[in-house]
C-alpha positions as CSV (number, residue, x, y, z in Angstrom):
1,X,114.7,45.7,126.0
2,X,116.3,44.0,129.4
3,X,114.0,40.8,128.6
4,X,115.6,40.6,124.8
5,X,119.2,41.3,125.9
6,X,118.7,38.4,128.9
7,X,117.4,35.8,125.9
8,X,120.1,37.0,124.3
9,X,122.9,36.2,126.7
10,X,121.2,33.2,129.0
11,X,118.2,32.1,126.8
12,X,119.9,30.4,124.0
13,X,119.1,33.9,121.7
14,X,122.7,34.5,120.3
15,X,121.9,30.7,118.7
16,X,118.6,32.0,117.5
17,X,120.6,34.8,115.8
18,X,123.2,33.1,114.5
19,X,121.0,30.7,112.8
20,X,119.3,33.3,111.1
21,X,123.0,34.6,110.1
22,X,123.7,31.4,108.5
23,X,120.9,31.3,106.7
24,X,120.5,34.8,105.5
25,X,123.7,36.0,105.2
26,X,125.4,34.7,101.6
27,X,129.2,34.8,103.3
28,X,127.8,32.1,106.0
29,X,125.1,30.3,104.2
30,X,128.0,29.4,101.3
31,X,130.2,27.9,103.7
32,X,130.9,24.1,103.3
33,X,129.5,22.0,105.6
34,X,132.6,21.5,108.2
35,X,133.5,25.2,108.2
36,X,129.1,26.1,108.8
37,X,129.5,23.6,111.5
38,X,132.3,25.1,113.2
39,X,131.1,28.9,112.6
40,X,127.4,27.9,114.2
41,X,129.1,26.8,117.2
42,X,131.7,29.5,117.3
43,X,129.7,33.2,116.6
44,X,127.4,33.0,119.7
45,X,129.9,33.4,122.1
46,X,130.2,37.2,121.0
47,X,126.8,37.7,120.4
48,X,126.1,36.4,123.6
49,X,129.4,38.9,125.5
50,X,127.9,41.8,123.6
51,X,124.9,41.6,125.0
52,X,126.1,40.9,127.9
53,X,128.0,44.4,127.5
54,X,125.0,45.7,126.2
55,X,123.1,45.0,129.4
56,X,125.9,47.0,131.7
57,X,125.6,49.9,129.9
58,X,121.9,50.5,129.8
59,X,122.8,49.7,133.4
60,X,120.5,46.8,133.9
61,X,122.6,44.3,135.1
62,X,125.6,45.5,137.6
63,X,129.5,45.9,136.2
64,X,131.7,43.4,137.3
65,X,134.7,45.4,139.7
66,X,138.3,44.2,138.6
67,X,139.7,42.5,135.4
68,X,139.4,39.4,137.3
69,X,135.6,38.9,137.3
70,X,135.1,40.6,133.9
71,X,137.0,37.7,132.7
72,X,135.1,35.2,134.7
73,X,131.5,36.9,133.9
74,X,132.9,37.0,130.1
75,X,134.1,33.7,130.4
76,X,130.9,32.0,131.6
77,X,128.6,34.1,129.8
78,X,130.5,33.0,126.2
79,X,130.9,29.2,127.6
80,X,126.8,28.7,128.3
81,X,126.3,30.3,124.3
82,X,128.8,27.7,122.9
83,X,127.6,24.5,125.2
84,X,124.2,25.4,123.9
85,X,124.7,25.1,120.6
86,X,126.9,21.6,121.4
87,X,123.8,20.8,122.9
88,X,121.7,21.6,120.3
89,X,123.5,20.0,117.5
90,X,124.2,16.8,119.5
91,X,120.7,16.3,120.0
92,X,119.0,17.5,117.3
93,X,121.4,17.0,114.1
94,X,122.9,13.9,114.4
């Protein structure tokens, strides 16, 4: 479980599942092609910050202390998912 939720969050996994999403998932795969683009690159953020939440509660990775570096672990952790898929769609759909 700690290995899927850390592909999840840092090894481009949220992309993984989004993907399937946008194929599987009527709401998504009917979108028009601007909207799909923006929605691929938008929903891995929180797939990415829930597993990241997930993580802290089955206590494998330690809590941030403050508001302060919640936001900054939140922050980064959301960041890295959308660069990725930036990333991935400059070099691989153009």
């Amino acid at each position: 479980m700690e290995n899927g939720l850390t592909w999840l969050v840092s090894g481009g996994g949220a992309a993984i599942v989004t993907y399937w999403l946008m194929q599987n998932w009527k709401v998504l795969s009917e979108l028009p092609p601007r909207w799909k683009r923006m929605a691929s690159l938008l929903l891995p953020a929180p797939f990415a910050a829930v597993g990241y939440a997930v993580a802290i509660w089955m206590q494998y990775i330690t809590t941030p202390v403050g508001g302060r570096e919640w936001c900054e672990v939140l922050f980064g952790v959301m960041s890295a998912a959308v660069l990725q898929q930036g990333i991935h769609g400059v070099r691989k759909l153009k």
